[in-house]
C-alpha positions in Angstrom: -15.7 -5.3 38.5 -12.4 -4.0 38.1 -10.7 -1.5 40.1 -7.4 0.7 39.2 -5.9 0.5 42.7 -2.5 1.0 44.7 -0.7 -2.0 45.0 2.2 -2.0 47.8 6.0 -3.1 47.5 9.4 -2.5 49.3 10.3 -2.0 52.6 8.8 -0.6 55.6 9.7 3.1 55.8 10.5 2.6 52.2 7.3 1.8 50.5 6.2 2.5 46.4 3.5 1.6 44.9 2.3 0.1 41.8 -0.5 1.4 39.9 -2.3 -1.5 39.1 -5.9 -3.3 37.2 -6.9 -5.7 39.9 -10.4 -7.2 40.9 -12.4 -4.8 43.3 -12.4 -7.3 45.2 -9.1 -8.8 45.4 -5.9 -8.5 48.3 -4.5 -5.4 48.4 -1.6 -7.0 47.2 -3.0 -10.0 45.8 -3.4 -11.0 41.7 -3.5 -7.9 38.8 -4.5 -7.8 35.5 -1.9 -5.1 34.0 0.8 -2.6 35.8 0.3 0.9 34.9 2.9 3.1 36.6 4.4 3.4 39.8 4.4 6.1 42.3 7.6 6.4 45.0 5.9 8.7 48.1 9.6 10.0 49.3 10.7 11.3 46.0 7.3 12.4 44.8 7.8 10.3 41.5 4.6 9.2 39.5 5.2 7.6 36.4 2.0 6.2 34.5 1.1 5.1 31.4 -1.4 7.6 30.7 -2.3 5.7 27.4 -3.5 2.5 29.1 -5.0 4.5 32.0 -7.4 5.8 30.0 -8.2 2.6 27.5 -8.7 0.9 30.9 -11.1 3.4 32.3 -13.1 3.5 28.5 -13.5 -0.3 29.5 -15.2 0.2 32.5 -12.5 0.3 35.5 -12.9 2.7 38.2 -10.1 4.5 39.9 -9.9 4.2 43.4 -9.7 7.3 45.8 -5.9 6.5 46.1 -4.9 6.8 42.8 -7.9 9.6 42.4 -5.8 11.6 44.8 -2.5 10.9 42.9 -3.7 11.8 39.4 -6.1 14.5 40.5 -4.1 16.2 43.2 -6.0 19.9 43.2 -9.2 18.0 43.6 -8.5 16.8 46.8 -7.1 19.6 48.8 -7.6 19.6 52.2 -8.7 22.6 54.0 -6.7 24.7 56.2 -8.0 24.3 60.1 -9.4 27.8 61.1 -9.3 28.1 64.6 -11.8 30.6 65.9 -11.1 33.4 68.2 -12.3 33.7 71.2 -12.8 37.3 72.6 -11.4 38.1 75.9 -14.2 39.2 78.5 -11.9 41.4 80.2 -14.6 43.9 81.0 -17.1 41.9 82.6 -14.4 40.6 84.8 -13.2 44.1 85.6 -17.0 45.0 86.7 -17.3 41.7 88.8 -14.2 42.5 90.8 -15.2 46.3 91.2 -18.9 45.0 92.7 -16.6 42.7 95.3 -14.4 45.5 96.1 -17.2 47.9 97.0 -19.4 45.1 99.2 -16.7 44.4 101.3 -16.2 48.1 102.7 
C-alpha cells in the first residue's frame, strides 16, 4: 500500500520536508516513488503539485495525518483549553470562623 507521507531533510533546527509516495511501510526517510512538494515549517511555505496529489490519491494512496494536517489545516484545529472556575467559598468560611469565635467565650 502506498502512503503520501512527510519525508525529512536539512538540519536540526532547520528541518523541511518533502511531500512524498513511499511504501506504508517503508523508513521515514527511506525509498519514494515520486516527490510532490515540499513544505519549510519556519517560513510556512507549502508548495505541492496539486495535479499529481490528486492522480495519486485516484490510484489508491492515502494521505497520512501529517500531510492531512498540512493540506487540510481548518480540519484539524485544536481546541482552546477552558479552564473552569472555581467559586470561592468565602461564606462558608466566614460562618466557620464566627461558630469558633462564639465557643471560645
Amino acid at each position: 500500500m502506498l502512503k503520501i507521507k512527510l519525508f525529512p531533510k536539512g538540519k536540526k533546527h532547520q528541518i523541511t520536508f518533502r511531500i512524498v509516495v513511499a511504501e506504508a511501510r517503508s523508513k521515514y526517510n527511506g525509498k519514494f516513488v515520486a516527490d510532490l512538494g515540499f513544505v519549510t515549517p519556519q517560513t510556512n511555505t507549502v508548495q505541492i503539485n496539486r495535479e499529481e496529489l490528486a492522480k495519486w490519491i485516484k490510484n489508491g494512496a492515502q494521505v497520512t495525518l501529517g500531510v492531512d494536517k498540512i493540506l487540510n489545516p481548518d480540519k484539524h484545529v485544536r481546541p482552546a483549553k477552558v479552564k473552569p472556575v472555581k467559586e470561592a467559598k468565602t461564606e462558608e468560611v466566614k460562618e466557620e470562623v464566627k461558630v469558633e469565635e462564639t465557643t471560645q467565650a
